[in-house]
TIKEZA-695942 format. One line per field, with one value per residue: residue number from 1; residue in three letters; x, y, z of N, C-alpha, C in turn. Coordinates in steps of 0.1 Angstrom, whole numbers, plus 5000, padded with zeros to 4 digits. Atoms other than C-alpha are relative to their C-alpha. Example, Ala and Ser with C-alpha at 12.3 -4.5 7.8 and 13.67 -1.06 7.14 Angstrom:
// TIKEZA-695942
n = [1:2]
res = [ala:ser]
n.X = [5009:4991]
n.Y = [4988:4989]
n.Z = [5000:5000]
ca.X = [5123:5137]
ca.Y = [4955:4989]
ca.Z = [5078:5071]
c.X = [5009:4992]
c.Y = [5012:5011]
c.Z = [5000:5008]
//
This chain:
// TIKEZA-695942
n = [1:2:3:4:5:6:7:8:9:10:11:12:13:14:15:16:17:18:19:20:21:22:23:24:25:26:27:28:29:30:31:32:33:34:35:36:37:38:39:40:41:42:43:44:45:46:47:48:49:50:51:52:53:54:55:56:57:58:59:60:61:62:63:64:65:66:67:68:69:70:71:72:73:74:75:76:77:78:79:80:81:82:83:84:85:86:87:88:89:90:91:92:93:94:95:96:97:98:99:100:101:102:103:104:105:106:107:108:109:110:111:112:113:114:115:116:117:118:119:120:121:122:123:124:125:126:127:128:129:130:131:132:133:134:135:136:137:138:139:140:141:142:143:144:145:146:147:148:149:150:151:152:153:154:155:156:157:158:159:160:161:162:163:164:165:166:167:168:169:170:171:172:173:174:175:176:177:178:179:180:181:182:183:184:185:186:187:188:189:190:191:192:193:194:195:196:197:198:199:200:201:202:203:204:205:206:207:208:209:210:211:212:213:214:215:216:217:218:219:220:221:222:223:224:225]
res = [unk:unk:unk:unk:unk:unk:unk:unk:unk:unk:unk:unk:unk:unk:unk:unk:unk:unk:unk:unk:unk:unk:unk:unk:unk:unk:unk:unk:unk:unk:unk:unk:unk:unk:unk:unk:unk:unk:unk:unk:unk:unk:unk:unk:unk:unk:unk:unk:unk:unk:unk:unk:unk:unk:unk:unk:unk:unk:unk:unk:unk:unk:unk:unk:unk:unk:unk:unk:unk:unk:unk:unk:unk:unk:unk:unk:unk:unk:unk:unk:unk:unk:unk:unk:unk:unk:unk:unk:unk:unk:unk:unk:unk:unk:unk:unk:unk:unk:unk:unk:unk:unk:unk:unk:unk:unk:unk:unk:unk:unk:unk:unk:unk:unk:unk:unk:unk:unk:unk:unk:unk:unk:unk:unk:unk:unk:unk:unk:unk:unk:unk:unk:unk:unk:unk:unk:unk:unk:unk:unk:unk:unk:unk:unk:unk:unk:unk:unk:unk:unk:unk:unk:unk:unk:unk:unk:unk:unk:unk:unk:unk:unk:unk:unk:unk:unk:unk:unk:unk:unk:unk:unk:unk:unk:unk:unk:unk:unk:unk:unk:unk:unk:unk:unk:unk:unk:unk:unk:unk:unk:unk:unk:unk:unk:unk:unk:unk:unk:unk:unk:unk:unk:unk:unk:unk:unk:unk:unk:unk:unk:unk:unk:unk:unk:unk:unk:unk:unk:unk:unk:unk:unk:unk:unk:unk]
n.X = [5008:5004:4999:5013:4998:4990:5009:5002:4992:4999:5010:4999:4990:5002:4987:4981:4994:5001:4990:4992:4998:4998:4989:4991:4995:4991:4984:4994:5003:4983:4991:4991:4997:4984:4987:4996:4992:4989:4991:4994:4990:4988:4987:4991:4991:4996:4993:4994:4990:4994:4994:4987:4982:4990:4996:4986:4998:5013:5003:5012:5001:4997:5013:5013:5005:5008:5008:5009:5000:5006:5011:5004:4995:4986:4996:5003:4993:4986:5006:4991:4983:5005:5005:4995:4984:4995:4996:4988:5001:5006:5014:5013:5002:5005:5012:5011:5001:5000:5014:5007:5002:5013:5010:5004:5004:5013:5006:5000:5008:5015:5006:4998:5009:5015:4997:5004:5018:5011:4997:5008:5014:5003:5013:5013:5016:5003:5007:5015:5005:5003:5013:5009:5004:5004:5012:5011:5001:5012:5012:5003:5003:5016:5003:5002:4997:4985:4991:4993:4985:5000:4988:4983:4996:5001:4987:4989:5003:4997:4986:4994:4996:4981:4988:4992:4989:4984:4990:4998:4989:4982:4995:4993:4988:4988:5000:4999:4990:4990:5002:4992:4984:4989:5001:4989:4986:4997:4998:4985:4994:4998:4988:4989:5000:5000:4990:4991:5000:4991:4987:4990:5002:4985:5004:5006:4994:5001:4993:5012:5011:5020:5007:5012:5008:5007:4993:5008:4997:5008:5013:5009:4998:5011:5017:5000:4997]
n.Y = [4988:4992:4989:4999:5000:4992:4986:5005:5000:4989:4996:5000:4995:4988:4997:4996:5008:4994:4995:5009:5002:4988:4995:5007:4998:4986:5004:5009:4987:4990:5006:5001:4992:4991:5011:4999:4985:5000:5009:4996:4987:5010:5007:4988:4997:5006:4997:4981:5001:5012:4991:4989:5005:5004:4987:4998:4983:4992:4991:4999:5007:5016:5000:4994:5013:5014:4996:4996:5011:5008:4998:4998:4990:5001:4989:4988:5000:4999:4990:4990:4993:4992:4987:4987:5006:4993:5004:5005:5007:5013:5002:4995:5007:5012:4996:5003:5013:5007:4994:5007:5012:4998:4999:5009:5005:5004:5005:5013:5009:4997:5009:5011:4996:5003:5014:4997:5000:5012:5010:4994:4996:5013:5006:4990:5008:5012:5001:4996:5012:5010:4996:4994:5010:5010:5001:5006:5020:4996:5001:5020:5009:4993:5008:5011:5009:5004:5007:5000:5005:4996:4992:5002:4996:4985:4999:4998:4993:4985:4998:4999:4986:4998:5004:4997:4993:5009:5002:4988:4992:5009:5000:4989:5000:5008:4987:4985:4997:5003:4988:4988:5005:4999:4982:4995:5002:4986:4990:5000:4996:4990:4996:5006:4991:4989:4995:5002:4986:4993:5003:4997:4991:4993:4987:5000:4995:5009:4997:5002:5015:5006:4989:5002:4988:5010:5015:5013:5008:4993:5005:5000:4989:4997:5006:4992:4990]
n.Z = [4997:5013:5001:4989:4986:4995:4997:4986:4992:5004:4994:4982:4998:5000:5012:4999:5006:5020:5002:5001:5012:5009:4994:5005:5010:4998:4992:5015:5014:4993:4998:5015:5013:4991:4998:5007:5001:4991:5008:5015:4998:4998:5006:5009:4991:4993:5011:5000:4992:5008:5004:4989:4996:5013:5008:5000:4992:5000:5007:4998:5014:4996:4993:5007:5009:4990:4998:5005:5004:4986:4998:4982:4990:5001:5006:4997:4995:5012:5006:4990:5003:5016:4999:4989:5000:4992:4982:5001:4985:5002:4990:5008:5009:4995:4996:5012:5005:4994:5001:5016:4997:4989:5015:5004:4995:4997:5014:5004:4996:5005:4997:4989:4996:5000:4996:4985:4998:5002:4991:4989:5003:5007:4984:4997:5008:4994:4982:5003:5009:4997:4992:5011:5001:4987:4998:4998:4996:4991:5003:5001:4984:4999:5008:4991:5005:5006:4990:4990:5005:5014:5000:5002:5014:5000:4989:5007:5011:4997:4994:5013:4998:4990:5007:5012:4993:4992:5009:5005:4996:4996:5011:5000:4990:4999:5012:4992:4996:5015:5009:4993:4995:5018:5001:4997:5010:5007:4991:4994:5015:5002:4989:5009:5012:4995:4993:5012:5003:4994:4998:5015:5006:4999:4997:4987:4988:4991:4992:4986:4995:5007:4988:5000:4991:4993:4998:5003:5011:5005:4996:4990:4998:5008:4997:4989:5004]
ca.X = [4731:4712:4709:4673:4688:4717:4690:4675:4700:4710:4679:4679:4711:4690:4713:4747:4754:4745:4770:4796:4807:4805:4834:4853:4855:4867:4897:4901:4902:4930:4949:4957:4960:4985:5005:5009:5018:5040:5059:5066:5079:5103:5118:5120:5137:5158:5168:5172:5196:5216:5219:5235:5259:5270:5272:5308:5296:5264:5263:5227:5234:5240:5208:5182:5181:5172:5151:5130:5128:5118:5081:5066:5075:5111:5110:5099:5130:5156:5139:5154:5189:5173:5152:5175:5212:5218:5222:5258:5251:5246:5226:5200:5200:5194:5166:5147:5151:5142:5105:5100:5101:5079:5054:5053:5046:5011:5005:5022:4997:4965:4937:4952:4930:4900:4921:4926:4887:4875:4897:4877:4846:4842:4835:4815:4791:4797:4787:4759:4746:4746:4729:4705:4701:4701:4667:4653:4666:4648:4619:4615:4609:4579:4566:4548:4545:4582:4607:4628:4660:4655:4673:4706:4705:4691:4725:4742:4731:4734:4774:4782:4778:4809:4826:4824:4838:4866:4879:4873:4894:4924:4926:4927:4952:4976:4973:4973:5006:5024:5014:5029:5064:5069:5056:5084:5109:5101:5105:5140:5147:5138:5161:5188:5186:5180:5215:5232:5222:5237:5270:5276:5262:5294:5294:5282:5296:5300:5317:5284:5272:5239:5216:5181:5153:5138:5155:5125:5123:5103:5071:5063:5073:5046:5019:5023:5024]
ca.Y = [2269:2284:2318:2322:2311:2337:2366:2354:2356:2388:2401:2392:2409:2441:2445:2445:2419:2435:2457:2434:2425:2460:2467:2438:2447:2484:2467:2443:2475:2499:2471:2463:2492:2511:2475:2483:2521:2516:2487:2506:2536:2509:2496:2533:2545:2519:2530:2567:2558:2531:2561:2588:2564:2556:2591:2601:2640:2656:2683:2696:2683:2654:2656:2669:2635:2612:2640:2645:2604:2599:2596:2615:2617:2610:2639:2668:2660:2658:2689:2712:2716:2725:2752:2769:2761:2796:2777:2771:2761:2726:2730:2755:2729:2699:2725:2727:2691:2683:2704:2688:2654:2661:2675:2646:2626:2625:2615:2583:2573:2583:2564:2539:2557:2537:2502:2519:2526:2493:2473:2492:2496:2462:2441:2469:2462:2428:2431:2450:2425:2397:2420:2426:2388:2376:2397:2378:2342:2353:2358:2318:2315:2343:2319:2289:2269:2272:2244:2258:2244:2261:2289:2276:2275:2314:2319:2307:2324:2358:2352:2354:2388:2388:2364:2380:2411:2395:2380:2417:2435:2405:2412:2449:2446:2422:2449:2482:2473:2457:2488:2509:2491:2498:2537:2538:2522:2552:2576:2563:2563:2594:2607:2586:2608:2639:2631:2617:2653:2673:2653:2653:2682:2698:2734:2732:2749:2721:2736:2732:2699:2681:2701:2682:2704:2672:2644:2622:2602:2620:2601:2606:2640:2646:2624:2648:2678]
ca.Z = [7512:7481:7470:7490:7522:7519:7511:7543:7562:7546:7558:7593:7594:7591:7556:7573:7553:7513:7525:7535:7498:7488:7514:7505:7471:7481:7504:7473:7447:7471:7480:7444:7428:7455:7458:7422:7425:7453:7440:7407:7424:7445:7417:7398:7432:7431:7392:7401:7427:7404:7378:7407:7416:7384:7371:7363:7373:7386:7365:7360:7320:7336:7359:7336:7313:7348:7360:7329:7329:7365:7377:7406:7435:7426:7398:7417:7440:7411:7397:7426:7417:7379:7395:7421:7403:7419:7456:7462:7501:7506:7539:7517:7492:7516:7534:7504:7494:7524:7519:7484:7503:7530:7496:7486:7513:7513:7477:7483:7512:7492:7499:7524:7545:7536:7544:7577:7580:7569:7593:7619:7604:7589:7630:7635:7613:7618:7656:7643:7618:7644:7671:7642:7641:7676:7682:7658:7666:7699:7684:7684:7722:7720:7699:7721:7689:7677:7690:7714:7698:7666:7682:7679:7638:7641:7664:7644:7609:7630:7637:7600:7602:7627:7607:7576:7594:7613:7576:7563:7587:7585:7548:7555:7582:7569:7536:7554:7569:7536:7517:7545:7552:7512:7515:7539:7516:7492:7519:7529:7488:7486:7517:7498:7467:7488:7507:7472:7456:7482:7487:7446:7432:7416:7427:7459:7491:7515:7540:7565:7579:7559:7581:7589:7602:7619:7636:7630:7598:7573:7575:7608:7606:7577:7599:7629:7608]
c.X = [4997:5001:4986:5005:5009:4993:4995:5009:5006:4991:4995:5007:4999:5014:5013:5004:5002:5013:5015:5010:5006:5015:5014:5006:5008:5015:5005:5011:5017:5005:5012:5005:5012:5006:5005:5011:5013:5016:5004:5007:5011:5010:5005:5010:5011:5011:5007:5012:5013:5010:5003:5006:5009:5002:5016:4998:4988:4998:4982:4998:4999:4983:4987:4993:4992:4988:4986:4997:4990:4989:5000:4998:5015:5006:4999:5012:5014:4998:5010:5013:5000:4996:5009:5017:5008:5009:5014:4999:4996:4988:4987:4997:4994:4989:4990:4991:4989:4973:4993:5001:4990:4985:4995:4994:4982:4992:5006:4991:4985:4989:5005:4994:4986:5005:4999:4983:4996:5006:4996:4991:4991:4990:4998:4992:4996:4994:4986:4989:4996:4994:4987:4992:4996:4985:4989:4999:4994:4992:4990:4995:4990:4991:4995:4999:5015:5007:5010:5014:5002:5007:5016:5002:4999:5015:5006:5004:5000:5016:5005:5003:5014:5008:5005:5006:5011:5007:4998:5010:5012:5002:5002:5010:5009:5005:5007:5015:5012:5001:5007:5014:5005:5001:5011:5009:5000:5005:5013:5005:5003:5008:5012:5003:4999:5021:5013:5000:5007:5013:5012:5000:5015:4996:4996:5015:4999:5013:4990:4997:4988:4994:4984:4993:4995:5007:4994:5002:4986:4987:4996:5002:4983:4987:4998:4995:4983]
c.Y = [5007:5015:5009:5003:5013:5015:5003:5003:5011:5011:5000:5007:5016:5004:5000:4994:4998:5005:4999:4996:5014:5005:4992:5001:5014:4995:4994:5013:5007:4990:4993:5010:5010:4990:5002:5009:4994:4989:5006:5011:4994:4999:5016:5007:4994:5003:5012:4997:4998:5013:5012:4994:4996:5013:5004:5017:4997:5013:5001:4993:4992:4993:5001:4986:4990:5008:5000:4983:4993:5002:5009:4990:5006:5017:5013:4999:5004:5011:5012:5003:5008:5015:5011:4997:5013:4996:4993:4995:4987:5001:5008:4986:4988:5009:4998:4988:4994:5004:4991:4986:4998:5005:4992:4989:4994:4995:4982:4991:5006:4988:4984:5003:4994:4988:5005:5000:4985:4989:5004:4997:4987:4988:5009:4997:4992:4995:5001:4992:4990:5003:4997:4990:4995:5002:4993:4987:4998:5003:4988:5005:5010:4990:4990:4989:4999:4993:5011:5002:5005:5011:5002:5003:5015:5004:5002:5009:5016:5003:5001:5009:5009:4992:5009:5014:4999:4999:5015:5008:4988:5004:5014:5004:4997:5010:5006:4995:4999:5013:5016:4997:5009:5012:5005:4997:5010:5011:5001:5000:5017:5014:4994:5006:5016:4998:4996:5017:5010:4997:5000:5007:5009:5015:5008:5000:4989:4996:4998:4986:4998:5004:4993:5001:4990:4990:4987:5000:5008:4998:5006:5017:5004:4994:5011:5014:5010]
c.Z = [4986:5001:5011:5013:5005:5001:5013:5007:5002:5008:5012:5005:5003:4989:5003:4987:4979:5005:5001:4985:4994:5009:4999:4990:4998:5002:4987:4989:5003:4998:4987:4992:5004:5004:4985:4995:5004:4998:4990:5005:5010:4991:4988:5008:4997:4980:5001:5008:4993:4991:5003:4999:4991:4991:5000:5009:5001:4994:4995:4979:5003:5008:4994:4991:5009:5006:4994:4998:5009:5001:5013:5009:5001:4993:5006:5013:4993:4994:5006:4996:4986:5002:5008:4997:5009:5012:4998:5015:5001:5009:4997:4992:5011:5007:4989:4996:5011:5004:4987:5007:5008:4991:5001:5007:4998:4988:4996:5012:4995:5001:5008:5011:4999:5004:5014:5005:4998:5012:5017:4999:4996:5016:5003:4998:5002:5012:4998:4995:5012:5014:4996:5005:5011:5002:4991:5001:5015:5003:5001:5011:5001:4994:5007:4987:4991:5010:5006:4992:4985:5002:4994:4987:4996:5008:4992:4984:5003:5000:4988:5000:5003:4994:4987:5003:5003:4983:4987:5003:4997:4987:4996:5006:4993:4986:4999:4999:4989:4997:5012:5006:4986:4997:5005:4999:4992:5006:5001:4980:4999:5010:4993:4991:5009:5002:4985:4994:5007:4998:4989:4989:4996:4998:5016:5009:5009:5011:5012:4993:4991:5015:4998:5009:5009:5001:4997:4986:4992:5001:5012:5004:4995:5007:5009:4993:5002]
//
């Protein structure tokens, strides 16, 4: 199939199908660029953690070198004990924490919002496209000198439309969800650092229970919200 044929075909499609590409390269675009974020803030979680648990003290001397080291989202967690050393209550201190996590939430699903949309939006179009097309592969049979049987290759040149939809959303799907198992591996990091900060902050009153305002898991707290 040459480049002609595919304009053609393009063009029966009533354009779905320019735009097609242009959406693929969007999913393309997110999907790499927040598997990149998100993986790097994985494995910095998974450093911040490493050096709490190997701290001899948490002293805010001691805190201030991994704070001013960490990236966001991590830092504006480890920050808190810097700004309010006042708080001798743990369950203040775990309220707080537990605000500056929920913060952040929504900057680590940024634009995952458009993988959602395309794995919708994508057989949509696609449907559309090969609506587009059917009227005019049944345009033939108005026609008394067109064969008959010429339909079927118009048929079929309309269903692209839906195919290239269908392998649009699977590669937003199978994405989407990657990119949101690993948002809620940050999430539980960052609950892991919230509850390490409380438990070894030296100074701290921890005569009251870790006190969390929400029994749900922070995510789904922050989607509801």
């Amino acid at each position: 199939m040459d480049i002609h044929a595919l304009f053609t075909i393009a063009q029966e499609s009533g354009g779905i199908l320019y735009i097609m590409p242009l959406i693929l390269l969007l999913v393309l675009w997110v999907s790499f660029e927040r598997f990149l974020f998100i993986n790097r803030m994985v494995h910095q979680g998974e450093q911040i953690a490493t050096a709490l648990d190997s701290a001899a003290d948490l002293k805010p001397s001691t805190l201030a070198p991994i704070a001013e080291a960490s990236p966001y989202p991590f830092r504006a967690l480890l920050e808190v004990p810097l700004r309010f050393p006042q708080i001798r209550d743990s369950a203040r201190l775990s309220e707080i924490l537990q605000e500056v996590v929920m913060r952040q939430v929504p900057s680590l699903d940024k634009r995952l919002w458009i993988l959602d949309t395309a794995v919708t939006l994508a057989p949509l179009l696609g449907l559309l496209g090969t609506i587009v097309g059917m009227f005019h592969a049944f345009q033939v049979l108005g026609d008394a000198a067109n064969n008959p049987t010429a339909i079927t290759g118009n048929v079929a040149e309309a269903l692209l439309a839906t195919a290239a939809g269908l392998v649009i959303a699977i590669i937003g799907l199978v994405t989407f969800n990657g990119l949101h198992n690993r948002m809620r591996l940050i999430v539980h990091q960052m609950e892991t650092l919230r509850n390490m900060l409380v438990n070894r902050l030296e100074g701290l009153d921890h005569s009251h229970a870790l006190v969390t305002s929400d029994p749900k898991p922070v995510y789904y707290a922050a989607q509801e919200a």
